[in-house]
C-alpha positions as CSV (number, residue, x, y, z in Angstrom):
1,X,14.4,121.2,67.9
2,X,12.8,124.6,67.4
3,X,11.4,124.3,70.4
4,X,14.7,124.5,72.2
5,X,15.8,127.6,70.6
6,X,13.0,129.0,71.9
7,X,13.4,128.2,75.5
8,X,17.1,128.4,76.0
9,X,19.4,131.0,75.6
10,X,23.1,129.9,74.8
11,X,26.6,132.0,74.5
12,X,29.1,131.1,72.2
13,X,31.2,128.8,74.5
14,X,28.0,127.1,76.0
15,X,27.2,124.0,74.1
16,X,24.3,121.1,74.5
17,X,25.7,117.7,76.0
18,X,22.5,115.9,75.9
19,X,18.7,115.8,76.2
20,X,16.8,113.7,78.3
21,X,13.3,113.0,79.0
22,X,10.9,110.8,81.1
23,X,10.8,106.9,80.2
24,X,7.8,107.0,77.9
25,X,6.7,103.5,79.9
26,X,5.6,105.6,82.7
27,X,3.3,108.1,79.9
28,X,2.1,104.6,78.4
29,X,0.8,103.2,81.6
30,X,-1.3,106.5,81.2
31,X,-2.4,106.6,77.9
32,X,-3.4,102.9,77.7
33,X,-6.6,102.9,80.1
34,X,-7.4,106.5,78.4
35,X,-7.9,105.1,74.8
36,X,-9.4,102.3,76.4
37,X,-11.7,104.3,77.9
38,X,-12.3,106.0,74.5
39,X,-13.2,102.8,72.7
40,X,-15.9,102.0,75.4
41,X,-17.4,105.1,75.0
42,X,-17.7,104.4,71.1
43,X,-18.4,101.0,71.4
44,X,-21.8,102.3,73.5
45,X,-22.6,105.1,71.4
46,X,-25.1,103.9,70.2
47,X,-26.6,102.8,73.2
48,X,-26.0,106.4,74.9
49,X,-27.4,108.3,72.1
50,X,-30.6,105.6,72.9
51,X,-31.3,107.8,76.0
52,X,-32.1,111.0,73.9
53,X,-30.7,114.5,75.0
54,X,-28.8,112.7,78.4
55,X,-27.2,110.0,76.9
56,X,-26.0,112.8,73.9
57,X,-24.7,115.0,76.9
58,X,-23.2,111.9,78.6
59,X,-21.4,111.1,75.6
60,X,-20.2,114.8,74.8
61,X,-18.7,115.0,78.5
62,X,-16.9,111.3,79.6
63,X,-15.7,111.8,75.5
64,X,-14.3,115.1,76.0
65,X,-12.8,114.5,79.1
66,X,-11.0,111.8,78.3
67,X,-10.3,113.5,75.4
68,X,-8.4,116.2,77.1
69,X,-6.8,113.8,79.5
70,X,-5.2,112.2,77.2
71,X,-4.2,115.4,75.4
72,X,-2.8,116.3,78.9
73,X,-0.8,113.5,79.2
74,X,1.0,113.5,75.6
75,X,1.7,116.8,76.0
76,X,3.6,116.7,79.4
77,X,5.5,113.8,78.0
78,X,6.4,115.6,75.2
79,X,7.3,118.9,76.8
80,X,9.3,117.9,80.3
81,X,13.2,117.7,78.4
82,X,15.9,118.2,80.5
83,X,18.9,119.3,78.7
84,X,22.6,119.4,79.8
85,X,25.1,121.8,78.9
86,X,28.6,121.8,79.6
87,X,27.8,125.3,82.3
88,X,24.2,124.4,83.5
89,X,21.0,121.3,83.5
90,X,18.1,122.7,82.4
91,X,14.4,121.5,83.2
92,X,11.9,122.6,80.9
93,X,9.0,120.8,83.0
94,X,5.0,120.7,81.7
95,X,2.8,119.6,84.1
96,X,-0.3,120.0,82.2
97,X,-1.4,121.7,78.4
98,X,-0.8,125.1,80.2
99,X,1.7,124.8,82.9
100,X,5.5,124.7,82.4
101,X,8.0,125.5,84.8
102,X,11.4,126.1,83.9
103,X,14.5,125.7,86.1
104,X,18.1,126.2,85.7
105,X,21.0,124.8,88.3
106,X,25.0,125.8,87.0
107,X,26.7,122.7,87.3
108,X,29.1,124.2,89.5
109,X,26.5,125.0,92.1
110,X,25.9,121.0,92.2
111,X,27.2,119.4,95.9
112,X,25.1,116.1,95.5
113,X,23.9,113.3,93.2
114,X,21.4,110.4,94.1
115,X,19.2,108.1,92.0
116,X,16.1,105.8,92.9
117,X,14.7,103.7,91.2
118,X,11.1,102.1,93.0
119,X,8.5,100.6,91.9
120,X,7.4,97.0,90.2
121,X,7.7,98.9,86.1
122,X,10.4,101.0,87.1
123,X,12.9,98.1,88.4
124,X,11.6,96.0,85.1
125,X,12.0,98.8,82.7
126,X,15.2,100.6,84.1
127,X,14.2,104.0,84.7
128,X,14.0,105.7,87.7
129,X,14.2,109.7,89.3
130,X,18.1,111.5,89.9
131,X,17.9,114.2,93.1
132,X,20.3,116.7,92.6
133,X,21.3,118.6,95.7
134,X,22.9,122.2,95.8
135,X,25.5,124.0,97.4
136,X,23.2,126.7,98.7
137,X,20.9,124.2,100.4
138,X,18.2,124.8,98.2
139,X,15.3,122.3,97.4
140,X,17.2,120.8,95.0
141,X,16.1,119.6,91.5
142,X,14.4,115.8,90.5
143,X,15.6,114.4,86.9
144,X,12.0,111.9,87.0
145,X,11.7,108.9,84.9
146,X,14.8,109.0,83.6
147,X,16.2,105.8,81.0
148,X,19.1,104.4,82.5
149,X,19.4,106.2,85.6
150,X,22.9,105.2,86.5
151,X,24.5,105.9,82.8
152,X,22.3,109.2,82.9
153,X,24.0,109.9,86.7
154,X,27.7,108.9,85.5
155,X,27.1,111.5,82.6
156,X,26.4,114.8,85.1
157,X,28.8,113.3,87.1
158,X,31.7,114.2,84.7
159,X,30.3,117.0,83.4
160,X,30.0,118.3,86.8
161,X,33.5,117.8,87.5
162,X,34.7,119.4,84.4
163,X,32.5,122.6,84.9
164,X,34.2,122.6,88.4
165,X,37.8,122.3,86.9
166,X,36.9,125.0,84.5
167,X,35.5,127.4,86.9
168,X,39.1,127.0,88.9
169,X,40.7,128.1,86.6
170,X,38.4,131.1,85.1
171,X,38.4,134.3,86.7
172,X,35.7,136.9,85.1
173,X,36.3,136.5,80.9
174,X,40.1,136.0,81.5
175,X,41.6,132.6,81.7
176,X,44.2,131.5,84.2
177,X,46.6,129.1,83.1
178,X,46.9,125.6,85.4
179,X,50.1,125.6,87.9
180,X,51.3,121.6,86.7
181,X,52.8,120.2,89.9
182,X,55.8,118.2,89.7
């Protein structure tokens, strides 16, 4: 959870609602034919190292690349979160070992939600991407390969209507107080 305090910056009344991140199917599906490749390459090793100098520099680059492959696909696993607070959804997106790209929408900014889910794994493993759209028209924000993409929908959903109720009713740091209709 360090890494969290790190990357977000929270007031006092702001408070974390959940944490989400990609299905880790869709990193597996990855990783797989990478260590696979991996335990070829050792499996001929000795057979490489049979061609001299070559088969030495053939080893050193397929091994390393898949090395760092793999590396590069643990890592953006493990570092795309998205994390929902009752004001805002934060993305904390890494593409690669050293790319991120951060993004903050305030949930009262939100006009749209939609969900898909495609794909063979994705329909058999329940996970699938959320598009949210803004009110300014702007390119919008992708949740991808979310768990449970409906729950994980029904969750902003409220969220987003509560930040909306609150914001009626907030003017500045002063509070107005609801008119109850009879």
């Amino acid at each position: 959870m360090t890494m969290l305090r790190e990357e977000i910056i929270m007031d006092g009344n702001e408070r974390i609602i959940g944490l989400f991140r990609a299905h880790i199917l869709r990193s597996v599906l990855l990783i797989i034919p990478l260590v696979f490749g991996l335990f070829v390459l050792f499996l001929f090793l000795f057979k490489l190292f049979s061609f001299g100098m070559i088969g030495g520099a053939a080893f050193v680059v397929i091994g390393g690349t898949l090395f760092l492959l793999l590396v590069s696909v643990v890592s953006s696993w493990y570092g795309t979160i998205y994390i929902l607070t009752n004001r805002r959804l934060i993305g904390i997106i890494r593409s690669a070992v050293f790319k991120k790209h951060v993004t903050e929408v305030v949930l009262e900014n939100i006009s749209e939600l939609s969900y898909s889910i495609r794909g063979f794994f994705p329909t058999l493993f329940r996970y699938g991407n959320i598009h949210i759209s803004l009110f300014s028209g702007g390119k919008g924000f992708t949740l991808t390969s979310i768990p449970s993409p409906q729950s994980t929908m029904d969750t902003l959903s409220s969220q987003i209507a509560q930040a909306k109720e609150t914001g009626r009713h907030t003017v500045g740091t002063q509070t107005i107080p609801s008119v109850q209709e009879s």
